[in-house]
C-alpha positions as CSV (number, residue, x, y, z in Angstrom):
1,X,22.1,81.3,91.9
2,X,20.8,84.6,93.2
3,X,17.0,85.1,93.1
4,X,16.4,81.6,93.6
5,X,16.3,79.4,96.9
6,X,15.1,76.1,97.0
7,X,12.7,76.0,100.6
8,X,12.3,72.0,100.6
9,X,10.2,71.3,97.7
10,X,8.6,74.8,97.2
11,X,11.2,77.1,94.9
12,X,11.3,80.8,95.0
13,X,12.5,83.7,92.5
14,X,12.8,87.0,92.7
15,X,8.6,87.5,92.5
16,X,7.0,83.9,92.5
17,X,6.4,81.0,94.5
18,X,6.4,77.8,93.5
19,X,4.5,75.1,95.1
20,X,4.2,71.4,94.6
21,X,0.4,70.7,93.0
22,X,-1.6,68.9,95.9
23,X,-5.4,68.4,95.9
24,X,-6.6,72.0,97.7
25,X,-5.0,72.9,94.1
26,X,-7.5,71.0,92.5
27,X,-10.0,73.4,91.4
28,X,-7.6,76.1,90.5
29,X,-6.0,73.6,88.1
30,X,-9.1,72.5,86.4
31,X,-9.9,75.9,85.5
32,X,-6.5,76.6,84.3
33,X,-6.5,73.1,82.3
34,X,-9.9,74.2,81.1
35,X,-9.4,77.4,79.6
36,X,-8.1,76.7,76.0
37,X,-6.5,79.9,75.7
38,X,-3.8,78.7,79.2
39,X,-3.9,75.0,77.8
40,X,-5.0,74.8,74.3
41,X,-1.5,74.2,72.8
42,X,-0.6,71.3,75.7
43,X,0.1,67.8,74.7
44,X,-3.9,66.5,74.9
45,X,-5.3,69.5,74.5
46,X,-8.0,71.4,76.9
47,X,-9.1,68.7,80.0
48,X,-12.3,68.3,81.7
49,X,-12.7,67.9,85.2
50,X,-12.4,64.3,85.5
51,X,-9.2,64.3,83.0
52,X,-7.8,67.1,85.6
53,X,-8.8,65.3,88.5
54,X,-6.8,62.5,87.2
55,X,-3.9,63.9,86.2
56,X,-3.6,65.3,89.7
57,X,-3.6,61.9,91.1
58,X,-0.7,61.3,88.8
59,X,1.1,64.0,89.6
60,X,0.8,63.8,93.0
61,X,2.4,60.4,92.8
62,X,5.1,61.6,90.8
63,X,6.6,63.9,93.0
64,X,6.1,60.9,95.0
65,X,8.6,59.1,93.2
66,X,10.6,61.2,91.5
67,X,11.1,64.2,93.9
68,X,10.0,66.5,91.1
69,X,6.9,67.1,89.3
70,X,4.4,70.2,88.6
71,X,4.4,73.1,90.4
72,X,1.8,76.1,91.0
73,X,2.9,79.1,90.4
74,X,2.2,82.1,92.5
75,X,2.5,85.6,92.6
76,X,2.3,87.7,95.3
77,X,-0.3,85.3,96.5
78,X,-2.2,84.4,93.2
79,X,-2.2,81.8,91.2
80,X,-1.3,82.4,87.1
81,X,-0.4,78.9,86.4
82,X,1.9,75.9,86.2
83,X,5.3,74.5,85.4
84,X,7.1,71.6,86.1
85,X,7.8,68.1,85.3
86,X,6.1,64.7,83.9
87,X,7.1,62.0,82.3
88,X,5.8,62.5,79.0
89,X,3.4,59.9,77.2
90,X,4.9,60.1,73.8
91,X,8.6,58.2,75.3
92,X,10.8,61.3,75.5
93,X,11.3,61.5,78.5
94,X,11.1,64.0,81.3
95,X,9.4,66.9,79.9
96,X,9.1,70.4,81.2
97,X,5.8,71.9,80.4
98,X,4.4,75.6,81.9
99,X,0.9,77.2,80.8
100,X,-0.2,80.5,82.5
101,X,-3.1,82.4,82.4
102,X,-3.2,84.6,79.2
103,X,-4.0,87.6,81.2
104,X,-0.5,87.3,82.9
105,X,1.5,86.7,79.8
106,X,4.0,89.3,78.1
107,X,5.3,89.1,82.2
108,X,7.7,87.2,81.9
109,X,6.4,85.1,84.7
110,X,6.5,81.8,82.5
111,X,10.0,82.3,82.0
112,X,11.2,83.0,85.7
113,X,8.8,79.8,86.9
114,X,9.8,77.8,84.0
115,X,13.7,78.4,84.6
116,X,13.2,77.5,87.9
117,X,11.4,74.7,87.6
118,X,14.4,73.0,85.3
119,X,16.8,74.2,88.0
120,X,15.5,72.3,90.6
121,X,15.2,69.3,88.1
122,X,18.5,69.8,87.8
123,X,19.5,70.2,91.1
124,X,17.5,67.1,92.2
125,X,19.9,64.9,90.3
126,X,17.8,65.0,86.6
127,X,20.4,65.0,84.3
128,X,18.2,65.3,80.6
129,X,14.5,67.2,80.8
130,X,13.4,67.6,77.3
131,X,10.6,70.1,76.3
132,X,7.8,70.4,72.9
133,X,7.0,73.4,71.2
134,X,4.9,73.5,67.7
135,X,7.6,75.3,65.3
136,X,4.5,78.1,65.0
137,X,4.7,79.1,69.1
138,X,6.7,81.3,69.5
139,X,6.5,82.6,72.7
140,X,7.0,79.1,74.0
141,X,10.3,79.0,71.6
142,X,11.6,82.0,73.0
143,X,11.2,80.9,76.9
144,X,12.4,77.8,76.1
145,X,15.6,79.3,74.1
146,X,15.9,81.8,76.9
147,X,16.3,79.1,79.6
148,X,19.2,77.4,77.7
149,X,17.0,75.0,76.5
150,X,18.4,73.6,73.1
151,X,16.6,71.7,70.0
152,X,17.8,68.7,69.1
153,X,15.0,67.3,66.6
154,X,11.8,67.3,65.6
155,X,8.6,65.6,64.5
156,X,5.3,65.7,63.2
157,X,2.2,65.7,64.3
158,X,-1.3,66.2,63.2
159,X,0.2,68.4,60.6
160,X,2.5,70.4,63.3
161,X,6.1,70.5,62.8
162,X,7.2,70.1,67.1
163,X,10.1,70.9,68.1
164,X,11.8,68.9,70.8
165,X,14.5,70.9,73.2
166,X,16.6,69.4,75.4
167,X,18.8,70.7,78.5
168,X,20.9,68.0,79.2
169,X,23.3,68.1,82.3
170,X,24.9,64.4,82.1
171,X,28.7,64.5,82.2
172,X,30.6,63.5,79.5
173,X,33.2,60.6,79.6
């Protein structure tokens, strides 16, 4: 896998770090969950601080259990967003979710962190990580698709055909 080395639980790529969220990440991620442009289209929507706060908590915990979870993401010593994995509300399963700043799209930075994220899923023993994407964003479409990310269904809600992609390493029989 060239241009990507796994350093414990932090994962680098050619140009970003990527760091397990912890609390001195706290404000950083509050902005970023704030901002509707970077979060608007997230399952939930925009979150205030105390919604942040506690999603942190969770998140902390789940890396706790599960040896993966969400990730900052860093270049050359800044932050532009997230990526990673939760266990998503709705019953899907694992999902891999990114948002960045919208300064720092058209980068391709969601992509490379995004990728990377779903490797070390994948190399941490997660066999099925499933991703959402309203039919209508396309730029989430096309990092998803250019990952190797498949759909496999869809749904509806509040009026938003969603697409649900699926990377899905378990062996067959």
């Amino acid at each position: 896998m060239t241009g990507f080395s796994s350093l414990g639980r932090k994962v680098r790529t050619a140009r970003l770090i990527l760091a397990p969220v912890g609390w001195p990440d706290l404000d950083r991620m509050v902005r970023l969950k704030g901002d509707a442009g970077a979060f608007g289209l997230m399952l939930g929507g925009v979150r205030n601080r105390k919604q942040a706060t506690e999603e942190m908590a969770d998140d902390i915990a789940f890396w706790a259990r599960r040896r993966v979870g969400i990730f900052t993401i860093n270049e050359n010593g800044v932050f532009q967003g997230m990526t990673g994995l939760h266990e998503r509300p709705d019953g899907l399963g694992l999902g891999l979710r990114f948002a960045i700043w919208p300064p720092a799209r058209g980068r391709g930075i969601a992509r490379e962190a995004a990728a990377a994220a779903l490797r070390y899923a994948h190399d941490q023993g997660e066999m099925r990580v499933v991703a959402v994407a309203r039919e209508e964003n396309f730029a989430s479409r096309t990092i998803l698709g250019g990952i190797g990310m498949q759909v496999k269904a869809s749904f509806l809600r509040a009026g938003h055909t969603m697409l649900i992609y699926e990377s899905d390493r378990t062996p067959n029989p």
